[in-house]
VOBA-1610 file (N, C-alpha, C; in pm, whole numbers, padded with zeros to 5 digits, always signed):
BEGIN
Unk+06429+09671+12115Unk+06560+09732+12108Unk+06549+09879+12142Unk+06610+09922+12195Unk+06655+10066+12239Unk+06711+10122+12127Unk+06714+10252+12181Unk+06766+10300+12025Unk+06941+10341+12052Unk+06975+10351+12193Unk+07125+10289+12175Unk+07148+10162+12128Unk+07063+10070+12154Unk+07143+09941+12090Unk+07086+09910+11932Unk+07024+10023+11887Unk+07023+10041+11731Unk+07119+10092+11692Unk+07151+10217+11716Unk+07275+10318+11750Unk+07440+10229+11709Unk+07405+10119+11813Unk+07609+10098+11790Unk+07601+10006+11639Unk+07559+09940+11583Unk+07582+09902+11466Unk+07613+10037+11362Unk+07542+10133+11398Unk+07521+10237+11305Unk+07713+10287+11300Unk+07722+10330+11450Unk+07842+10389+11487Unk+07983+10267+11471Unk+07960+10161+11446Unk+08070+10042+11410Unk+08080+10073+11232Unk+07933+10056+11199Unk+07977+10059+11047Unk+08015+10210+11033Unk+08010+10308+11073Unk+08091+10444+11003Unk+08203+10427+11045Unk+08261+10370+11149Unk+08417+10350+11170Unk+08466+10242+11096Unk+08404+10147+11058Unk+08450+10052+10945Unk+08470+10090+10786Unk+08365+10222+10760Unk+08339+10284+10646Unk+08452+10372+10633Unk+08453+10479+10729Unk+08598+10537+10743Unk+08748+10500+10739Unk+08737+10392+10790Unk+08879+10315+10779Unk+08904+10292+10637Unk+08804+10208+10558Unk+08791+10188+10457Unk+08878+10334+10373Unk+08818+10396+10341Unk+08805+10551+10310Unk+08983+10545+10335Unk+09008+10591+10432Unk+09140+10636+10503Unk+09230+10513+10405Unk+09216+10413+10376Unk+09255+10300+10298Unk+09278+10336+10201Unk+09171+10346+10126Unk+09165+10417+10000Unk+09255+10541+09970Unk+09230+10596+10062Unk+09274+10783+10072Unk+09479+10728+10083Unk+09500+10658+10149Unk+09627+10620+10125Unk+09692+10546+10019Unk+09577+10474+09959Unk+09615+10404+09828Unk+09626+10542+09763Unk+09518+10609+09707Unk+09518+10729+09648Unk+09589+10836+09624Unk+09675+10830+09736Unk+09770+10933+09778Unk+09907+10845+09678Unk+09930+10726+09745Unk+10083+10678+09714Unk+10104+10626+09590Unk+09922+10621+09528Unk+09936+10592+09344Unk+09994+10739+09298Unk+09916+10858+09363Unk+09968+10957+09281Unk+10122+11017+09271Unk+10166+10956+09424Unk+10318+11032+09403Unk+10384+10908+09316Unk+10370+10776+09307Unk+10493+10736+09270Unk+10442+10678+09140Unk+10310+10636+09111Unk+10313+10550+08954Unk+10337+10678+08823Unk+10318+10824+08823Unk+10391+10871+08736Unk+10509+10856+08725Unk+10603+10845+08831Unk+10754+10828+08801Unk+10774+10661+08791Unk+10694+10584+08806Unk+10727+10447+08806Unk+10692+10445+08663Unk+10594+10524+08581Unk+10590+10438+08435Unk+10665+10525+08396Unk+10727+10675+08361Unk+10842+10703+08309Unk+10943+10634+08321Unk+10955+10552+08418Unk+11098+10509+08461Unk+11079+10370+08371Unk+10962+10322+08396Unk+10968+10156+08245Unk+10935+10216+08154Unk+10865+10331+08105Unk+10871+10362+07963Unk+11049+10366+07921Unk+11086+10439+07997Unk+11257+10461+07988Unk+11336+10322+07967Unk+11276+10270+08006Unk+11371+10111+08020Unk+11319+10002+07918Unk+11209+09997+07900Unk+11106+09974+07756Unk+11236+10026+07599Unk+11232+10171+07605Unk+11261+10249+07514Unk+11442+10197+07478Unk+11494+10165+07598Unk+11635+10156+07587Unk+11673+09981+07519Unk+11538+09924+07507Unk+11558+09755+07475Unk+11593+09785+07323Unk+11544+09875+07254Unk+11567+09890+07150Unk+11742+09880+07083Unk+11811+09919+07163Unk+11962+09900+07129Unk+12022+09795+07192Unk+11878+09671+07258Unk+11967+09555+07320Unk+11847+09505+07327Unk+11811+09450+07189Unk+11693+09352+07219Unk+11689+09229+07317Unk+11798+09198+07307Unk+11774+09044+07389Unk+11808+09061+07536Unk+11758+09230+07578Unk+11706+09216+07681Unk+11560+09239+07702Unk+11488+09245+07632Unk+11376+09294+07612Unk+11256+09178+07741Unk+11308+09019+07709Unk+11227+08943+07811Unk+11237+08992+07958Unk+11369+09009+07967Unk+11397+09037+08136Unk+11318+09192+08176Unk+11376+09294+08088Unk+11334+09447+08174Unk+11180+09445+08135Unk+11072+09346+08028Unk+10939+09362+08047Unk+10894+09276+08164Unk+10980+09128+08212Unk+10943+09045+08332Unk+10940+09161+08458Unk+11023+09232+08470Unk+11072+09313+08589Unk+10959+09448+08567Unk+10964+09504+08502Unk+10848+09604+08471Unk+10705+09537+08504Unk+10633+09465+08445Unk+10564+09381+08507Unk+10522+09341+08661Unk+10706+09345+08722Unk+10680+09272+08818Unk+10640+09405+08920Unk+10714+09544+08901Unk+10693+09670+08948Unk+10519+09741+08955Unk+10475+09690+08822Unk+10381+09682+08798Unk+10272+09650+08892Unk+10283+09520+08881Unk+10183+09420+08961Unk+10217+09440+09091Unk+10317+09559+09203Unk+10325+09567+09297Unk+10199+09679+09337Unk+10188+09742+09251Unk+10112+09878+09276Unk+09988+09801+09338Unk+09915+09882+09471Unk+09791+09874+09516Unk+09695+09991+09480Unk+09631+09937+09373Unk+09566+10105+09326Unk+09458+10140+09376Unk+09401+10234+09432Unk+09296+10280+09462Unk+09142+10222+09361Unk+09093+10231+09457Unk+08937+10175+09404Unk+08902+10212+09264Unk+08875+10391+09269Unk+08813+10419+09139Unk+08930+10421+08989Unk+09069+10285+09038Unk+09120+10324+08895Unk+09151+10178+08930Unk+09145+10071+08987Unk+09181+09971+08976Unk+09140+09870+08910Unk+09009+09904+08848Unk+09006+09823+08704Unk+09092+09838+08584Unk+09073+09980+08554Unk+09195+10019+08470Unk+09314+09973+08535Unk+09343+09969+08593Unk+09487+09970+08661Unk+09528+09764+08628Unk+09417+09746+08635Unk+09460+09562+08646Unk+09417+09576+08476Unk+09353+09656+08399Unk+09388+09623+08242Unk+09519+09632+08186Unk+09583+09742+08246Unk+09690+09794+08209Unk+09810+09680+08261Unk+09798+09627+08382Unk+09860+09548+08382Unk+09873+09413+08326Unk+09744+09353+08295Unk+09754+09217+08254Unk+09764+09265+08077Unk+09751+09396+08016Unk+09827+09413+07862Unk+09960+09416+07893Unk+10033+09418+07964Unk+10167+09449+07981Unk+10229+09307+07962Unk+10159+09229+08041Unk+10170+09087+08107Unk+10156+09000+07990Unk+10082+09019+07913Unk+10066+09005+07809Unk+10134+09015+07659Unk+10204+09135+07691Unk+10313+09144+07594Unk+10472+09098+07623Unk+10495+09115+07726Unk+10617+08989+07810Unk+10588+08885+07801Unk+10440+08819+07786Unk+10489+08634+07744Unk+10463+08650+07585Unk+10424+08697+07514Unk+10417+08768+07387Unk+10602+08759+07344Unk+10623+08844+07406Unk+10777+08876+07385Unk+10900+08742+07412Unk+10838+08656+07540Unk+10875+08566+07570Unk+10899+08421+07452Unk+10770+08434+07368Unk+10740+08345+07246Unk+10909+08373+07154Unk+10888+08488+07119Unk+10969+08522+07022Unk+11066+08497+06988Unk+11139+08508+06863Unk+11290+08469+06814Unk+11319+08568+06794Unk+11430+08648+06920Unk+11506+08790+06914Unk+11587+08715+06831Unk+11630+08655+06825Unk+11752+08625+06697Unk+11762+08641+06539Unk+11590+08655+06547Unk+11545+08641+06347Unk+11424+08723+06385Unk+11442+08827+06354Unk+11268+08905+06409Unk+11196+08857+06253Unk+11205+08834+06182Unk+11128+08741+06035Unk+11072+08663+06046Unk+11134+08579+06138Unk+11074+08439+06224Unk+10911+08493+06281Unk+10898+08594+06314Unk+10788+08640+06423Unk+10666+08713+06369Unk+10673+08710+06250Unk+10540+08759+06182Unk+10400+08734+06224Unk+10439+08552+06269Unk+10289+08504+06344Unk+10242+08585+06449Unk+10324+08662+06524Unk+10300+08676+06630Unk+10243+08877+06606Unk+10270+08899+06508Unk+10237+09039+06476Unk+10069+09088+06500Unk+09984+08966+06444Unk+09849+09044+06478Unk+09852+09041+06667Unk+09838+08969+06758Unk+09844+08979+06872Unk+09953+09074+06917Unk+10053+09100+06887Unk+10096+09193+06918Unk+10023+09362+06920Unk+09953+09353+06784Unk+09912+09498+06726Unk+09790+09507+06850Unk+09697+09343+06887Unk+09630+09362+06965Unk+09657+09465+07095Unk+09779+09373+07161Unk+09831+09428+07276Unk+09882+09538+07283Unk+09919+09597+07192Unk+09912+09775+07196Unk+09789+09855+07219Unk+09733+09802+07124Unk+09611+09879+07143Unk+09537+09849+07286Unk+09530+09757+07295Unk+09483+09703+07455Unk+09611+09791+07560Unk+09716+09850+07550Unk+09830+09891+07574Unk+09762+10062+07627Unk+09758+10114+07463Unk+09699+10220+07477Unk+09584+10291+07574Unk+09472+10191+07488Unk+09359+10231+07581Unk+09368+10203+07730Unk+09415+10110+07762Unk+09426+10109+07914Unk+09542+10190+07986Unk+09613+10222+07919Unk+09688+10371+07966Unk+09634+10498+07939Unk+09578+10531+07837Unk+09500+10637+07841Unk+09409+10632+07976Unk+09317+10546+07994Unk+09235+10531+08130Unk+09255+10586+08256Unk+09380+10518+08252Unk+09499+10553+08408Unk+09526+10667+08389Unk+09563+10730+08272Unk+09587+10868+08295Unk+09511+11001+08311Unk+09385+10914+08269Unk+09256+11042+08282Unk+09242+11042+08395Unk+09263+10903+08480Unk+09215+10914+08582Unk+09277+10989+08721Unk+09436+10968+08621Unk+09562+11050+08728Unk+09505+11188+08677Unk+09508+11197+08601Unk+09464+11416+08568Unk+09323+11431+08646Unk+09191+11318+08634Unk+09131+11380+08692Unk+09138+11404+08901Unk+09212+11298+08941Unk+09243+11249+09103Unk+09365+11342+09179Unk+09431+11338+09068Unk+09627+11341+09137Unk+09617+11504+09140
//
């Protein structure tokens, strides 16, 4: 082999590596402008179920579904798929429930307390990771 025809593998994979990159660099970019205003905007809508519980299944299905649209960049997309499948988690959680008799739902209180905390920490994550990236 010549050392041009060592050469073009070399020069294919940095343009494959780069693209990659540029991928990323656009995921990176469009997590930072819009998932801060996308979770204010379901924290906001989260917060407002409170004076209309028995909407609570639908705006966590739909939050969820906003959710699970995001393409997150590499170095937060583990966090990013924790945070989502606790969410996901508390919408069929929520789904179980009797909004009609919240008394009825005690069973469902330790898994719940779970899914906060699983809630928490995987939002804390995302957000270190937005302060340390964005």
């Amino acid at each position: 082999m010549t050392p041009r025809t060592l050469a073009a593998p070399l020069v294919v994979s940095a343009l494959l590596l780069a693209g990659c990159s540029s991928e990323d660099d656009r995921r990176q970019e469009a997590f930072c402008e819009q998932v801060p205003d996308l979770l204010r905007d379901i924290t906001g809508e989260v917060d407002a179920v409170y004076s209309d519980p028995q909407s609570a299944p639908q705006v966590l299905d739909d939050a969820v579904g906003r959710l699970e649209a995001v393409d997150p960049p590499e170095g937060v997309a583990d966090q990013w798929g924790d945070l989502v499948t606790s969410w996901r988690g508390l919408a069929d959680l929520l789904g179980q429930a009797d909004l009609t008799d919240p008394s009825a739902n005690a069973d469902l209180a330790p898994r719940l307390q779970e899914l906060q905390d699983d809630l928490v920490s995987s939002g804390e994550a995302v957000d270190e990771y937005g302060k340390a990236t964005c």
